[in-house]
Predicted model as a PDB file, atoms N, CA, C, CB and O in Angstrom, pLDDT in the B-factor column:
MODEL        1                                                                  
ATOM      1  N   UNK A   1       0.848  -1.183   0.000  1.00 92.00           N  
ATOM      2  CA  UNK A   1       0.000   0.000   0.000  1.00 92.00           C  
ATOM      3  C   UNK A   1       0.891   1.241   0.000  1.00 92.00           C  
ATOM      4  CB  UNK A   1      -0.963   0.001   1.227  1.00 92.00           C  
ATOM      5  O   UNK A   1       2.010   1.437   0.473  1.00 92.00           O  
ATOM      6  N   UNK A   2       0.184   1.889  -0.565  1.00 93.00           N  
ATOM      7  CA  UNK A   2       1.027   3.549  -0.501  1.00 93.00           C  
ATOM      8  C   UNK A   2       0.233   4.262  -0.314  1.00 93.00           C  
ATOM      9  CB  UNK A   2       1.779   4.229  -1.685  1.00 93.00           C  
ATOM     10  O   UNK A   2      -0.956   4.162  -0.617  1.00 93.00           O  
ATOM     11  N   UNK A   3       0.931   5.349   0.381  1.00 96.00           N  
ATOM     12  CA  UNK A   3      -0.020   6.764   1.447  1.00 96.00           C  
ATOM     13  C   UNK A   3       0.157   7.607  -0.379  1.00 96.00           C  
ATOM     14  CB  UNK A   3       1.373   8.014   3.652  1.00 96.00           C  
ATOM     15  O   UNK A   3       1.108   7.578  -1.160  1.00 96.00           O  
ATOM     16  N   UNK A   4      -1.312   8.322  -0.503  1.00 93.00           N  
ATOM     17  CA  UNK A   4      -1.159   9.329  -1.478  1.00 93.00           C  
ATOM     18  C   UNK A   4      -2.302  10.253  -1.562  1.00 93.00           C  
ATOM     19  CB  UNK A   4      -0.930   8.745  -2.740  1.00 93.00           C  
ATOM     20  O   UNK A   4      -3.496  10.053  -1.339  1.00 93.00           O  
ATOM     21  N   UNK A   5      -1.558  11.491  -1.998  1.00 95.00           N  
ATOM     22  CA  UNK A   5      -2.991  12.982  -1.777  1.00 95.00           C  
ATOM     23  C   UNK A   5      -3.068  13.041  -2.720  1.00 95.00           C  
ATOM     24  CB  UNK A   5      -2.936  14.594  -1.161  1.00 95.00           C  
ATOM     25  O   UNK A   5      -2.055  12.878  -3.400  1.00 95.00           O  
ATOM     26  N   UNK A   6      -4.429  13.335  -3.387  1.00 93.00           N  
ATOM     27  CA  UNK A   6      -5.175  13.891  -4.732  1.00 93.00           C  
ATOM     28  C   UNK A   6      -6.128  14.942  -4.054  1.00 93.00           C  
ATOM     29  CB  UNK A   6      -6.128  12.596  -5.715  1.00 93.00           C  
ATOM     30  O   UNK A   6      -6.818  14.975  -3.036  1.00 93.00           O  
ATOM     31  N   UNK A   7      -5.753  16.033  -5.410  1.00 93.00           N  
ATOM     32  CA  UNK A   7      -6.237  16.869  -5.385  1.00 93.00           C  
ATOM     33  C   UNK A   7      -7.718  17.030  -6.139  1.00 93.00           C  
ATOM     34  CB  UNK A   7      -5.342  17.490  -5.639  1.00 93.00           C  
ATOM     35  O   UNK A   7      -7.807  17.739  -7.141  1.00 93.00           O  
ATOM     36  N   UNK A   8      -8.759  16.400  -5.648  1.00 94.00           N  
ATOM     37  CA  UNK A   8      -9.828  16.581  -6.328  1.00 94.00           C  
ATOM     38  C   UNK A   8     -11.274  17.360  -6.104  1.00 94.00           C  
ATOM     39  CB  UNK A   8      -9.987  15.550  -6.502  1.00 94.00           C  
ATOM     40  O   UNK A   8     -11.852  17.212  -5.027  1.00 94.00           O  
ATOM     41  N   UNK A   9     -11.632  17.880  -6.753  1.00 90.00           N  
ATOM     42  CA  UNK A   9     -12.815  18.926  -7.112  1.00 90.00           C  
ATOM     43  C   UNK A   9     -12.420  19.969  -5.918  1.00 90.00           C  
ATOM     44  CB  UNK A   9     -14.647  18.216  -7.002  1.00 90.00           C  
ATOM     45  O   UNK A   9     -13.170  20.155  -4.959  1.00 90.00           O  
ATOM     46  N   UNK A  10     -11.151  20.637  -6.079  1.00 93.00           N  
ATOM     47  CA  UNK A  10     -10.322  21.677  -5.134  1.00 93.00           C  
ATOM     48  C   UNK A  10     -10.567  20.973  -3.745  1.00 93.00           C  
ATOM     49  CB  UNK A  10     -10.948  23.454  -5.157  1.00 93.00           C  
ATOM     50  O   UNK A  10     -11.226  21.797  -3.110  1.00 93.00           O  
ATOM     51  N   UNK A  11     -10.363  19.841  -2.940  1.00 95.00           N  
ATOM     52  CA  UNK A  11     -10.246  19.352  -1.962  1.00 95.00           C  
ATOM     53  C   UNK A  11      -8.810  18.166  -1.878  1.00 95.00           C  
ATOM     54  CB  UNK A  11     -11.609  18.902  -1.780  1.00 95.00           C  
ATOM     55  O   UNK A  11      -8.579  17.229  -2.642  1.00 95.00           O  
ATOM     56  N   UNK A  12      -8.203  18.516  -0.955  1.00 96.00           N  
ATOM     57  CA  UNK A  12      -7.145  17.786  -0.959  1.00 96.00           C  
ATOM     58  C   UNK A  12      -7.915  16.281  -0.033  1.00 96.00           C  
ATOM     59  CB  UNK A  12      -5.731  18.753  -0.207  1.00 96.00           C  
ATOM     60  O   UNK A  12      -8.823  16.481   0.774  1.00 96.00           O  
ATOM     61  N   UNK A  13      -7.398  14.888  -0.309  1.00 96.00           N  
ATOM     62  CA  UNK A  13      -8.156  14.065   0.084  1.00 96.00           C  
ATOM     63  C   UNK A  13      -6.820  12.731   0.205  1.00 96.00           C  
ATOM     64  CB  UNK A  13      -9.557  13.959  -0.988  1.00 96.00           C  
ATOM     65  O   UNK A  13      -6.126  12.333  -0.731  1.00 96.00           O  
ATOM     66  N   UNK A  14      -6.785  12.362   1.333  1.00 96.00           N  
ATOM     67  CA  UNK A  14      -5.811  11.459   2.016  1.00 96.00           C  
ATOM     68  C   UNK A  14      -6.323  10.213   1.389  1.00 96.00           C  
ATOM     69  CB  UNK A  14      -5.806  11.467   3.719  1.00 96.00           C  
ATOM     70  O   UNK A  14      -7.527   9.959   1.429  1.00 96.00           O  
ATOM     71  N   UNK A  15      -5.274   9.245   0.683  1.00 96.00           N  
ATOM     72  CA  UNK A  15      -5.973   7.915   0.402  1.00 96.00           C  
ATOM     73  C   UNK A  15      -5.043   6.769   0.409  1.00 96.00           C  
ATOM     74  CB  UNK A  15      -6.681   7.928  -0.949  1.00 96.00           C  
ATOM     75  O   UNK A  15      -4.000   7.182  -0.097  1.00 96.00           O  
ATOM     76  N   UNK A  16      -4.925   5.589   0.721  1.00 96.00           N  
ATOM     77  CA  UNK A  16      -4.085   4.507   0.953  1.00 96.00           C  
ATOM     78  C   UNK A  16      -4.378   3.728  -0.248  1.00 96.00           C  
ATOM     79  CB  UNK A  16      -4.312   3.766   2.301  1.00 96.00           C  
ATOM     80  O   UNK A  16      -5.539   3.348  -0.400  1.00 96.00           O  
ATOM     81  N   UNK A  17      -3.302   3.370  -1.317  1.00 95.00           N  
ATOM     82  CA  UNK A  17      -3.891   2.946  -2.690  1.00 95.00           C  
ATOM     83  C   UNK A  17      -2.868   1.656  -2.666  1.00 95.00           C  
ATOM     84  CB  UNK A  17      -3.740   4.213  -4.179  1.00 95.00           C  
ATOM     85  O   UNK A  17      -1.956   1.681  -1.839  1.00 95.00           O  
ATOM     86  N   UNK A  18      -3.031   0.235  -3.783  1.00 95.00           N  
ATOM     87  CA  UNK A  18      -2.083  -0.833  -3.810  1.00 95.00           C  
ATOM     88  C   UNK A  18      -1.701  -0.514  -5.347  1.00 95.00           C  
ATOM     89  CB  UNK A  18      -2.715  -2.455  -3.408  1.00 95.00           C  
ATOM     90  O   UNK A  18      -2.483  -0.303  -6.274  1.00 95.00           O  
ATOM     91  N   UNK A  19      -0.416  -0.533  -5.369  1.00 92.00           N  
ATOM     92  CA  UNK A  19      -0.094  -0.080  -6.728  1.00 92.00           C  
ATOM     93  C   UNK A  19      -0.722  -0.374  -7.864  1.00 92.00           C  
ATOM     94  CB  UNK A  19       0.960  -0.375  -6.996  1.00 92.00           C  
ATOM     95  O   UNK A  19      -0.965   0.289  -8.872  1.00 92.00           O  
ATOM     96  N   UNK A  20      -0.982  -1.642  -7.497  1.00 95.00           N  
ATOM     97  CA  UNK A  20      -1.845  -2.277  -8.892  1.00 95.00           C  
ATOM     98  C   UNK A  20      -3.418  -1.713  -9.121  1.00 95.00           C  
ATOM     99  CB  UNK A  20      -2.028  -4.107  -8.695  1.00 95.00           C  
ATOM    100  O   UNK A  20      -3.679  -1.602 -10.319  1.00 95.00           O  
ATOM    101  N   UNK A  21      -4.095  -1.480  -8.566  1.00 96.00           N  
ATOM    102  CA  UNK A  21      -5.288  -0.124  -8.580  1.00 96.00           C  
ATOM    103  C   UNK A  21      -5.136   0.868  -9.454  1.00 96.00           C  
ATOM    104  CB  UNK A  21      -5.364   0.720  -7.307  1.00 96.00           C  
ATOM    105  O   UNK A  21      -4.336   1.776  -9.228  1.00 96.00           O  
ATOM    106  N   UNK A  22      -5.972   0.821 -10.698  1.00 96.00           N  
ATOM    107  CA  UNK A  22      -6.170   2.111 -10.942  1.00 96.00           C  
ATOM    108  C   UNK A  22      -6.553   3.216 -10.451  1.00 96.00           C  
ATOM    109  CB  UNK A  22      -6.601   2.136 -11.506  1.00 96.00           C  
ATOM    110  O   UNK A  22      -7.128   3.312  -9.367  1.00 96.00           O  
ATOM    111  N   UNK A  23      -6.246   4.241 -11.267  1.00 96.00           N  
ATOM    112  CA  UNK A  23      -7.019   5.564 -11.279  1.00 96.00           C  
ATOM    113  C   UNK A  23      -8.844   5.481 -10.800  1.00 96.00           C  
ATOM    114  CB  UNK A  23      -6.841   6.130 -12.990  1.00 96.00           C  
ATOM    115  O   UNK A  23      -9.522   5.876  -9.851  1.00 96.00           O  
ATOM    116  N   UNK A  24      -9.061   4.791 -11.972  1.00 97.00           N  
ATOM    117  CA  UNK A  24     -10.995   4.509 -11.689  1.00 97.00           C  
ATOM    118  C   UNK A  24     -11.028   3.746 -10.768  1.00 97.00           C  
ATOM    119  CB  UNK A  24     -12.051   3.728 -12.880  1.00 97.00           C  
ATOM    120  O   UNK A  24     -11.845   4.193  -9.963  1.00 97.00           O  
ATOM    121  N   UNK A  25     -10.538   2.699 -10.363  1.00 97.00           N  
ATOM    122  CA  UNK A  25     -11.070   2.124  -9.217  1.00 97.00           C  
ATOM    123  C   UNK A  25     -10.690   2.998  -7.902  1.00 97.00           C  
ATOM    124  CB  UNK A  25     -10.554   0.663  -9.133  1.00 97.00           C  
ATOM    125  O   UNK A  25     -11.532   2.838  -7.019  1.00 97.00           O  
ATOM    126  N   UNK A  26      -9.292   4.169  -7.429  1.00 96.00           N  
ATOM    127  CA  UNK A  26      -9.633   4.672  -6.827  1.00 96.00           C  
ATOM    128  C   UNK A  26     -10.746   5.258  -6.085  1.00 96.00           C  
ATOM    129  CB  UNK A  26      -9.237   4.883  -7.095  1.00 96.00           C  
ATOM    130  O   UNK A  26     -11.399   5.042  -5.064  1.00 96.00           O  
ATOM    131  N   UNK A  27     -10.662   6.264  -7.241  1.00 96.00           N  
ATOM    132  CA  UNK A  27     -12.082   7.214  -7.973  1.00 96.00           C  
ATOM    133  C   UNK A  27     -13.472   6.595  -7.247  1.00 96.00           C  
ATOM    134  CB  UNK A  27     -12.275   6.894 -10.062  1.00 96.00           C  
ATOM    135  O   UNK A  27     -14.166   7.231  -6.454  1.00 96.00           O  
ATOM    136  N   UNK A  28     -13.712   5.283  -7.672  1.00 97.00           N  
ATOM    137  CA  UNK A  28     -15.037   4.716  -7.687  1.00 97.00           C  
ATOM    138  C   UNK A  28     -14.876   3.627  -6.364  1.00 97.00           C  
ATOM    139  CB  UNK A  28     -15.430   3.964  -9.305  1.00 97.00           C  
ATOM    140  O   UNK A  28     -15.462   3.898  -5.316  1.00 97.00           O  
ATOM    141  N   UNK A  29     -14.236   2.663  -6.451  1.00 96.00           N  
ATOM    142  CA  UNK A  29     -14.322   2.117  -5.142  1.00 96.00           C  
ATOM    143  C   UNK A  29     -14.144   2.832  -3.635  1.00 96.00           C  
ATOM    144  CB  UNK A  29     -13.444   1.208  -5.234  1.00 96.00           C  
ATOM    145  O   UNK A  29     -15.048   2.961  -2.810  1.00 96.00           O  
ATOM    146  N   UNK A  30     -12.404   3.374  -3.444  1.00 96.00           N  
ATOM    147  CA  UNK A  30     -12.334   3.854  -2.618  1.00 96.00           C  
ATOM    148  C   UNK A  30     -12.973   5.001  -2.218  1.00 96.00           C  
ATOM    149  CB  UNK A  30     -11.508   3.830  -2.592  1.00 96.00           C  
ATOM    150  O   UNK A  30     -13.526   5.107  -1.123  1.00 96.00           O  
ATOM    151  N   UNK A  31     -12.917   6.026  -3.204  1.00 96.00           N  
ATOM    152  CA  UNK A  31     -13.486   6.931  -2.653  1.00 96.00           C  
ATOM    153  C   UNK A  31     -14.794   7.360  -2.895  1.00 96.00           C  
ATOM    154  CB  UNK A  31     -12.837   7.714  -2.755  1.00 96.00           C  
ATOM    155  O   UNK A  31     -15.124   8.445  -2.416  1.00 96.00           O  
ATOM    156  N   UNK A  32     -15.749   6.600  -3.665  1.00 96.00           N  
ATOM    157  CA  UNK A  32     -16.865   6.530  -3.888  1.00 96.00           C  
ATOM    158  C   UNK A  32     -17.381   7.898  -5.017  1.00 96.00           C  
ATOM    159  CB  UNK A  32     -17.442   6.418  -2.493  1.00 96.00           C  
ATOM    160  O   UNK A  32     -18.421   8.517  -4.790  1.00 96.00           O  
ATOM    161  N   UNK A  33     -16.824   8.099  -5.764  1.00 95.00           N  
ATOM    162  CA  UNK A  33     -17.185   8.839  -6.783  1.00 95.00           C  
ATOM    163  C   UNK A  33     -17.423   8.188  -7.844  1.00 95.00           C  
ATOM    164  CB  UNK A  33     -16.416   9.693  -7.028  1.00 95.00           C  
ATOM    165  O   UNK A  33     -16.710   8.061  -8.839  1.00 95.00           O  
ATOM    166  N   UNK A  34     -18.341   7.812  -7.647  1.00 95.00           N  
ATOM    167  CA  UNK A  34     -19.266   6.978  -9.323  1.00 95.00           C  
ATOM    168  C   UNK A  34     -19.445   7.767 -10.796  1.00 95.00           C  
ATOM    169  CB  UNK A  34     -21.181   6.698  -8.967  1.00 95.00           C  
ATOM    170  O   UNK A  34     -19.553   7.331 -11.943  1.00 95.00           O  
ATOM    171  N   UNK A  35     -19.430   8.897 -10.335  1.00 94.00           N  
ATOM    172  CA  UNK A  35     -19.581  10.089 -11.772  1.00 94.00           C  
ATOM    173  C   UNK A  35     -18.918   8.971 -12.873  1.00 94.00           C  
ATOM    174  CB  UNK A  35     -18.325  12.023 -11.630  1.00 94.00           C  
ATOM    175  O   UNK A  35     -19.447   8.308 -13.765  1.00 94.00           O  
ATOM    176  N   UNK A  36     -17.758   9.053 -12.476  1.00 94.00           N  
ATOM    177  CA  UNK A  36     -16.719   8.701 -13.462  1.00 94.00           C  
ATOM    178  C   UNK A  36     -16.854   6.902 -13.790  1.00 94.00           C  
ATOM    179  CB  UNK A  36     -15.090   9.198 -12.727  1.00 94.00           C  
ATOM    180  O   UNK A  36     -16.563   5.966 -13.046  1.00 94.00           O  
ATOM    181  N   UNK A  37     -17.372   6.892 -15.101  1.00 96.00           N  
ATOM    182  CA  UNK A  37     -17.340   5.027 -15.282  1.00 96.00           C  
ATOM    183  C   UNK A  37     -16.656   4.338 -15.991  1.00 96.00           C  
ATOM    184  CB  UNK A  37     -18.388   4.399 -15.731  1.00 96.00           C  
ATOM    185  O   UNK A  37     -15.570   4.890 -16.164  1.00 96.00           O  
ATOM    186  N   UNK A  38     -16.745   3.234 -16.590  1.00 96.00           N  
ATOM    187  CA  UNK A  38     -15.795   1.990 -16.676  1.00 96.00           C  
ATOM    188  C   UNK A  38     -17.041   1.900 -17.716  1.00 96.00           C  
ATOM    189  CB  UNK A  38     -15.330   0.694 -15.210  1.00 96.00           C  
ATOM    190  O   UNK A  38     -18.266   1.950 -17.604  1.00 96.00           O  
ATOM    191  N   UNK A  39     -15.777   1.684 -19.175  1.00 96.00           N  
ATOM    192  CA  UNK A  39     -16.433   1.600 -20.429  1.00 96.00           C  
ATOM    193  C   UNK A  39     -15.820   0.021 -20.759  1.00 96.00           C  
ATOM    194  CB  UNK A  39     -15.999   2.980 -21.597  1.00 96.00           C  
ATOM    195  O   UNK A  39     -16.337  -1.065 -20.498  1.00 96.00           O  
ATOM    196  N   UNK A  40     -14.704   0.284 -21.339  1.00 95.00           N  
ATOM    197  CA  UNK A  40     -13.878  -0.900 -22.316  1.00 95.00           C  
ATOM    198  C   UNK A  40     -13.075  -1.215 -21.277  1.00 95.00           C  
ATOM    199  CB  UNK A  40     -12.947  -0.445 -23.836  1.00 95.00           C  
ATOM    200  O   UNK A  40     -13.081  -2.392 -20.916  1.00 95.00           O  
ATOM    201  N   UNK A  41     -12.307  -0.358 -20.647  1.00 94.00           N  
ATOM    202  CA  UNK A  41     -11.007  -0.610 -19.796  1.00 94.00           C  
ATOM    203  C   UNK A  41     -10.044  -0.947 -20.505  1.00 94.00           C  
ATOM    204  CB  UNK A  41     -11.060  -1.585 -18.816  1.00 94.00           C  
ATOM    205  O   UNK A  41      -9.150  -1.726 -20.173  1.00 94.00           O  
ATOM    206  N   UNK A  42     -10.137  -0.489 -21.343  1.00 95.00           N  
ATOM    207  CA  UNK A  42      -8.779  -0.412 -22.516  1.00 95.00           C  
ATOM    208  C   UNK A  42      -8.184   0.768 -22.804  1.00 95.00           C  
ATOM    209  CB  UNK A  42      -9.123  -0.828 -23.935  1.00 95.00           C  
ATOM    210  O   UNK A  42      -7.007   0.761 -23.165  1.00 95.00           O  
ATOM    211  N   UNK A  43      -8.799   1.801 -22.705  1.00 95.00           N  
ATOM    212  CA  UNK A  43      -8.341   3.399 -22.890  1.00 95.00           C  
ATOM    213  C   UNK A  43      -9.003   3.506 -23.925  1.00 95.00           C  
ATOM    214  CB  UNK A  43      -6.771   3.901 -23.081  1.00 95.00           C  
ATOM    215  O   UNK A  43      -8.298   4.317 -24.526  1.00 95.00           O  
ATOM    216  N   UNK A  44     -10.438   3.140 -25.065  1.00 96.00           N  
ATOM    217  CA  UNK A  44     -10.380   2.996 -26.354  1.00 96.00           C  
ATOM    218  C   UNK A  44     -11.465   3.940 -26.253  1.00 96.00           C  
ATOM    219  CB  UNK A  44     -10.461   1.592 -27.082  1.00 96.00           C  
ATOM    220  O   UNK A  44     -11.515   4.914 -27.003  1.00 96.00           O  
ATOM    221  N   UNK A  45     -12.545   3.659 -25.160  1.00 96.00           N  
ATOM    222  CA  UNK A  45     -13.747   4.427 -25.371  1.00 96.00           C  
ATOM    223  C   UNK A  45     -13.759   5.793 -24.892  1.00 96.00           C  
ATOM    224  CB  UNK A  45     -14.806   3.788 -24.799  1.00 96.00           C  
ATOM    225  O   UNK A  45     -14.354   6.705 -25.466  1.00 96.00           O  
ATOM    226  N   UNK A  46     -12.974   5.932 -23.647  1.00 95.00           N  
ATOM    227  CA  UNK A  46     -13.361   7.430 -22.788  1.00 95.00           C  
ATOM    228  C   UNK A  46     -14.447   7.763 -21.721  1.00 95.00           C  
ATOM    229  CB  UNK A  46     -13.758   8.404 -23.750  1.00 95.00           C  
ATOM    230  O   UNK A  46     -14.617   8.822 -21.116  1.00 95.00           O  
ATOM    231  N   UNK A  47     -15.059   6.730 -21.651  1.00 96.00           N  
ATOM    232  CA  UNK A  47     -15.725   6.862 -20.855  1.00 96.00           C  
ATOM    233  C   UNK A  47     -15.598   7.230 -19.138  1.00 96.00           C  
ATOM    234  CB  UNK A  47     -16.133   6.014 -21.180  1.00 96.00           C  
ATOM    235  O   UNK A  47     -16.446   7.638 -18.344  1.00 96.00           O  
ATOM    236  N   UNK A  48     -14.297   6.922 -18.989  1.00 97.00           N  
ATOM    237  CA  UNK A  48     -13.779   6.925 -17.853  1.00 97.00           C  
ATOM    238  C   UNK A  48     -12.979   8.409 -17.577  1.00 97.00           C  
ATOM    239  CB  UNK A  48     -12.935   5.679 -17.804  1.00 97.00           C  
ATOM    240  O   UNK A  48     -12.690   8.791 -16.443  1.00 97.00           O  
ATOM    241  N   UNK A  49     -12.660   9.216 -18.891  1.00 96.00           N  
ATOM    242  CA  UNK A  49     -12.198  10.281 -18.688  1.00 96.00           C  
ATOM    243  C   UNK A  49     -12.048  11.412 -18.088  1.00 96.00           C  
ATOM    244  CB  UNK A  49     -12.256  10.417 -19.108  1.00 96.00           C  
ATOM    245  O   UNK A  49     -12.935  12.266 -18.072  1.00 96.00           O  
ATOM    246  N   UNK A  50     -10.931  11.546 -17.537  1.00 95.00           N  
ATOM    247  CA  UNK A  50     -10.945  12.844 -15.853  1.00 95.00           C  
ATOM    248  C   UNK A  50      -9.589  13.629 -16.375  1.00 95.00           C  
ATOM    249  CB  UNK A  50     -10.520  11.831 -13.581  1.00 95.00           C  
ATOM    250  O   UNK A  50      -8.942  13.353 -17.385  1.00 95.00           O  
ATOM    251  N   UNK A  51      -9.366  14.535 -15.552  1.00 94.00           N  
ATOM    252  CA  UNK A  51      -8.244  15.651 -15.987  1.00 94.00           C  
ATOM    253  C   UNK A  51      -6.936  15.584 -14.819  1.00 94.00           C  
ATOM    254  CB  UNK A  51      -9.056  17.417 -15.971  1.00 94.00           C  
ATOM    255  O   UNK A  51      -6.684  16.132 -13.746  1.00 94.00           O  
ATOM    256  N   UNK A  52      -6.498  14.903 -15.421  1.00 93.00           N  
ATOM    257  CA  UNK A  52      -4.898  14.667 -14.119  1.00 93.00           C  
ATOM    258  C   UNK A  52      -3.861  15.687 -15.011  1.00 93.00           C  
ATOM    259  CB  UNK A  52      -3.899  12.363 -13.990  1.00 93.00           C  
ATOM    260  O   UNK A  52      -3.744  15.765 -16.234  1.00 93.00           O  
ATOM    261  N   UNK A  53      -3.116  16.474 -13.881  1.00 91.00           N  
ATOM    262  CA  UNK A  53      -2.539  17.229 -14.099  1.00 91.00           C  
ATOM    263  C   UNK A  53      -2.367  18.214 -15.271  1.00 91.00           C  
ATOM    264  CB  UNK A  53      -1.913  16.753 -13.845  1.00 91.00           C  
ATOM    265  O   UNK A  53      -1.378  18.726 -15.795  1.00 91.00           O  
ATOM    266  N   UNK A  54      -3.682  18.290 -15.487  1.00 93.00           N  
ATOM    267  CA  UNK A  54      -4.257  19.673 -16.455  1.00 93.00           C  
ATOM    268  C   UNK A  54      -4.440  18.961 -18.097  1.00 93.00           C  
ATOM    269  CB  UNK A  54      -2.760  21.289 -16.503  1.00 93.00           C  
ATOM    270  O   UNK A  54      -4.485  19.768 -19.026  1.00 93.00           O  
ATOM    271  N   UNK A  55      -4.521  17.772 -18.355  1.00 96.00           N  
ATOM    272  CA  UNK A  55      -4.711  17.031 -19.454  1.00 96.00           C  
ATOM    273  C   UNK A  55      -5.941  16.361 -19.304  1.00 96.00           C  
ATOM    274  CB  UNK A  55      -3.661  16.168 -19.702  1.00 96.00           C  
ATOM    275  O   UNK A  55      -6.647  16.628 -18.332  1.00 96.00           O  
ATOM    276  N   UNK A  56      -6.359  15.360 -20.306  1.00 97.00           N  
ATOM    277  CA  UNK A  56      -7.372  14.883 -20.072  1.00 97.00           C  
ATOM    278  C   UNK A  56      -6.662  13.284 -20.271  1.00 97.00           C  
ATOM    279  CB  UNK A  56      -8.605  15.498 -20.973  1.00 97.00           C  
ATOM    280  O   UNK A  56      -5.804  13.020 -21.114  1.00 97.00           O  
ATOM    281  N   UNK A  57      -7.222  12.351 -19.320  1.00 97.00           N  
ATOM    282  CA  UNK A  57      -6.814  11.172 -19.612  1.00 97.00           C  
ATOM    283  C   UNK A  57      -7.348  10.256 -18.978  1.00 97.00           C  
ATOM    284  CB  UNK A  57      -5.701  11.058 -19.536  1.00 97.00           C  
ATOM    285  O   UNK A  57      -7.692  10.477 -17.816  1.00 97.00           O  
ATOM    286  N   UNK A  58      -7.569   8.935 -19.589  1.00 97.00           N  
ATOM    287  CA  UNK A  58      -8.295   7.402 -19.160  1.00 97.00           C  
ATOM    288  C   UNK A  58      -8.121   7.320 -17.930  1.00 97.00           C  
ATOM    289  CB  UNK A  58      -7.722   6.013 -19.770  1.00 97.00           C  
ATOM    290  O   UNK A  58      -6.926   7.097 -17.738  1.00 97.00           O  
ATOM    291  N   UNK A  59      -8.880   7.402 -16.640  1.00 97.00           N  
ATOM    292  CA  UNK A  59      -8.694   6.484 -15.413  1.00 97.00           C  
ATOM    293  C   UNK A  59      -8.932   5.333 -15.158  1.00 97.00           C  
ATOM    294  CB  UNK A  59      -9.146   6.782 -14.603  1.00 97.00           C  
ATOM    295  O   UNK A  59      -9.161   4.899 -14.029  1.00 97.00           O  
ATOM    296  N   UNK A  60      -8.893   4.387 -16.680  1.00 97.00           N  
ATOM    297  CA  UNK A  60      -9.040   2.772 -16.632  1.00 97.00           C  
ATOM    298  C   UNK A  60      -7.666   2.202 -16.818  1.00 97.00           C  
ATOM    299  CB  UNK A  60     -10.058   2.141 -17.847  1.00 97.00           C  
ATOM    300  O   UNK A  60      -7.486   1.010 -16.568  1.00 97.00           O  
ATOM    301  N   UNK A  61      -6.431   3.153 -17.345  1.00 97.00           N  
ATOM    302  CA  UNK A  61      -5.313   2.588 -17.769  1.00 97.00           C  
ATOM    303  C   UNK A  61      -4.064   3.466 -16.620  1.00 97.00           C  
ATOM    304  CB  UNK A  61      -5.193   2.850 -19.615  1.00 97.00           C  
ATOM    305  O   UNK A  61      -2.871   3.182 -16.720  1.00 97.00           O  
ATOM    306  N   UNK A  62      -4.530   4.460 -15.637  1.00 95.00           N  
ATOM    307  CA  UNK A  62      -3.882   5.379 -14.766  1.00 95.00           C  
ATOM    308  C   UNK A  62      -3.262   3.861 -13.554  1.00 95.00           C  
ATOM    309  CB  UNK A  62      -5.270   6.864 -14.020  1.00 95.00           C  
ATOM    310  O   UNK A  62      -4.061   2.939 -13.388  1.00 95.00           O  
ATOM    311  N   UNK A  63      -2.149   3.809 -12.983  1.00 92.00           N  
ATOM    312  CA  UNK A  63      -1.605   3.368 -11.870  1.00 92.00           C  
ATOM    313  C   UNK A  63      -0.788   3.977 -11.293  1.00 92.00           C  
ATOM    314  CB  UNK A  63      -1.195   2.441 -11.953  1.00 92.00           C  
ATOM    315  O   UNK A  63      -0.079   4.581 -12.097  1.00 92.00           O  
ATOM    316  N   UNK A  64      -0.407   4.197  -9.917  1.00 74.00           N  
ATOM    317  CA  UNK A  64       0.117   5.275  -9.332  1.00 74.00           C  
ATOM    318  C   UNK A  64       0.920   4.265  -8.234  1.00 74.00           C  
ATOM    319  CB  UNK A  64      -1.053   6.494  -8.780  1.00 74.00           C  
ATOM    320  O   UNK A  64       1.636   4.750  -7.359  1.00 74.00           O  
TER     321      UNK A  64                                                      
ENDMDL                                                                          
END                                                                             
C-alpha cells in the first residue's frame, strides 16, 4: 500500500492505494465517486475520462 494525496474537485483528500489499482477504481471504489465510469477498460472508449494534471486522460489505464 502507498499513502497518497489527490487533489480533487479543489479538496485535498488522504488515500491509501495498492499499486496495482487504478485511477478509476480509486475514484469509484475507494473513494466513492461513481460520476466517473468503466467503459472498455482499454483506454479505447473514454468513458472513464478525468483531468490529471491539467490534461485529459483514461482512469481505466492510470496506476500510481
Amino acid at each position: 500500500m502507498r499513502d497518497m494525496t489527490l487533489l480533487i474537485n479543489s479538496k485535498e483528500v488522504n488515500v491509501s492505494v495498492d499499486e496495482s489499482w487504478t485511477l478509476l477504481y480509486v475514484l469509484r471504489e475507494v473513494l466513492g465517486l461513481t460520476g466517473t465510469k468503466e467503459g472498455c477498460g482499454t483506454a479505447d472508449c473514454g468513458a472513464c475520462k478525468v483531468i490529471l494534471g491539467g490534461k485529459a486522460v483514461n482512469s481505466c489505464v492510470i496506476k500510481h
